[in-house]
C-alpha positions as CSV (number, residue, x, y, z in Angstrom):
1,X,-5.7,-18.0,19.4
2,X,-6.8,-18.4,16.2
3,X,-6.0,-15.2,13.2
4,X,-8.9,-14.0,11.5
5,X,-8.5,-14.9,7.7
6,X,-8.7,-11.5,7.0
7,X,-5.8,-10.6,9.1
8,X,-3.4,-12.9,7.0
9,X,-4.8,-11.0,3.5
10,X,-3.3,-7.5,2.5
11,X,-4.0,-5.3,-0.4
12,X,-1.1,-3.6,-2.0
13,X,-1.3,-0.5,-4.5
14,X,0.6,2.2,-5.5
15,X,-0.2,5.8,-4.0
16,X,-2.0,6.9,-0.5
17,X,-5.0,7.7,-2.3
18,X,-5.3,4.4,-3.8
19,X,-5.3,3.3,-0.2
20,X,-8.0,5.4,0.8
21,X,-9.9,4.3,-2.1
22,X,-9.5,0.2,-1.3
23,X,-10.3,0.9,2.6
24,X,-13.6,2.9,1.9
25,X,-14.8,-0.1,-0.8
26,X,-13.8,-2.6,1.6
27,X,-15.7,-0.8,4.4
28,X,-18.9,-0.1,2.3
29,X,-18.8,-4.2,1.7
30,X,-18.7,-5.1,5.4
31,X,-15.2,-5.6,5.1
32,X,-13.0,-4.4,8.1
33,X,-9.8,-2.7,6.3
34,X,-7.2,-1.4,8.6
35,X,-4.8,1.4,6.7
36,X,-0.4,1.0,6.7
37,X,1.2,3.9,7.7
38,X,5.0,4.1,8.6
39,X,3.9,3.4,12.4
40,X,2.4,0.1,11.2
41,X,-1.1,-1.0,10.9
42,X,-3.8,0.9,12.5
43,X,-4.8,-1.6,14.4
44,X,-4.3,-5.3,13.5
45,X,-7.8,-6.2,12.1
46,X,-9.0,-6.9,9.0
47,X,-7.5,-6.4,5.4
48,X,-4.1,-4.7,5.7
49,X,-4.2,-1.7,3.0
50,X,-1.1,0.4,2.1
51,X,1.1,1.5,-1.0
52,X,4.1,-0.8,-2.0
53,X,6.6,0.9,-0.1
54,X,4.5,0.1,3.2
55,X,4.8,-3.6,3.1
56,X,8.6,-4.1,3.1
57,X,9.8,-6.6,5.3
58,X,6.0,-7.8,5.8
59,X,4.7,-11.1,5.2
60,X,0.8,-12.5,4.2
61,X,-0.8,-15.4,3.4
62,X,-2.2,-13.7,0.2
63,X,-0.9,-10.3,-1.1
64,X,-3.4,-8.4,-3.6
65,X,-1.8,-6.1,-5.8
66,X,-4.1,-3.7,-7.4
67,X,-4.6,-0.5,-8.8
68,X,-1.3,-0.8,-11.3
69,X,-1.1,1.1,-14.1
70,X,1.6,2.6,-16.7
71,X,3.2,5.1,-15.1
72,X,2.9,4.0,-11.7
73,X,4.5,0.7,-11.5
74,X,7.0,1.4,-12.2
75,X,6.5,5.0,-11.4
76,X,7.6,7.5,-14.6
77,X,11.5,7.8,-14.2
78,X,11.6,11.2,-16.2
79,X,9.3,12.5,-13.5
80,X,11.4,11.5,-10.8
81,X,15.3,11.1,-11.9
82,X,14.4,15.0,-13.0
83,X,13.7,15.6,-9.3
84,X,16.6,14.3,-8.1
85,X,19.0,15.7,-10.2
86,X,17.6,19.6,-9.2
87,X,17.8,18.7,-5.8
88,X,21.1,16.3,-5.0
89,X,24.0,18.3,-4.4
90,X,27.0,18.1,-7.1
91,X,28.9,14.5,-7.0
């Protein structure tokens, strides 16, 4: 059986509302978009849609990487590394 081209196409951006974002403009274009969650795609139609951390281990034809700005990619290090030094225990 043949793939859909679709199906071999996946949009990759940083944060879950990005994702939301993509799969509502692909939708309103006639586009099926089917979301990544840590279960997988929701179903296996369509434009595969989910943040970076999603697509690990996953291979497409053509990988779309949008919605990259400053500060996301990479994400702000201060923000984070501040984070994880309140909340790791003592080395």
């Amino acid at each position: 059986m043949a793939r859909r081209p679709g199906e071999s196409v996946a949009v990759c951006v940083p944060t879950n509302e990005k994702v939301d974002e993509v799969v509502a403009r692909l939708s309103r274009r006639g586009i099926m978009a089917t979301k990544i969650t840590g279960d997988g795609a929701r179903g296996g139609e369509g434009v595969h849609v989910g943040t970076m951390y999603r697509f690990k281990g996953l291979e497409y034809r053509r990988m779309i990487i949008a919605g990259v700005s400053a500060g996301l990619v990479p994400r702000s290090a201060r923000g984070h590394l501040g984070t994880d030094r309140q909340t790791a225990p003592p080395a």
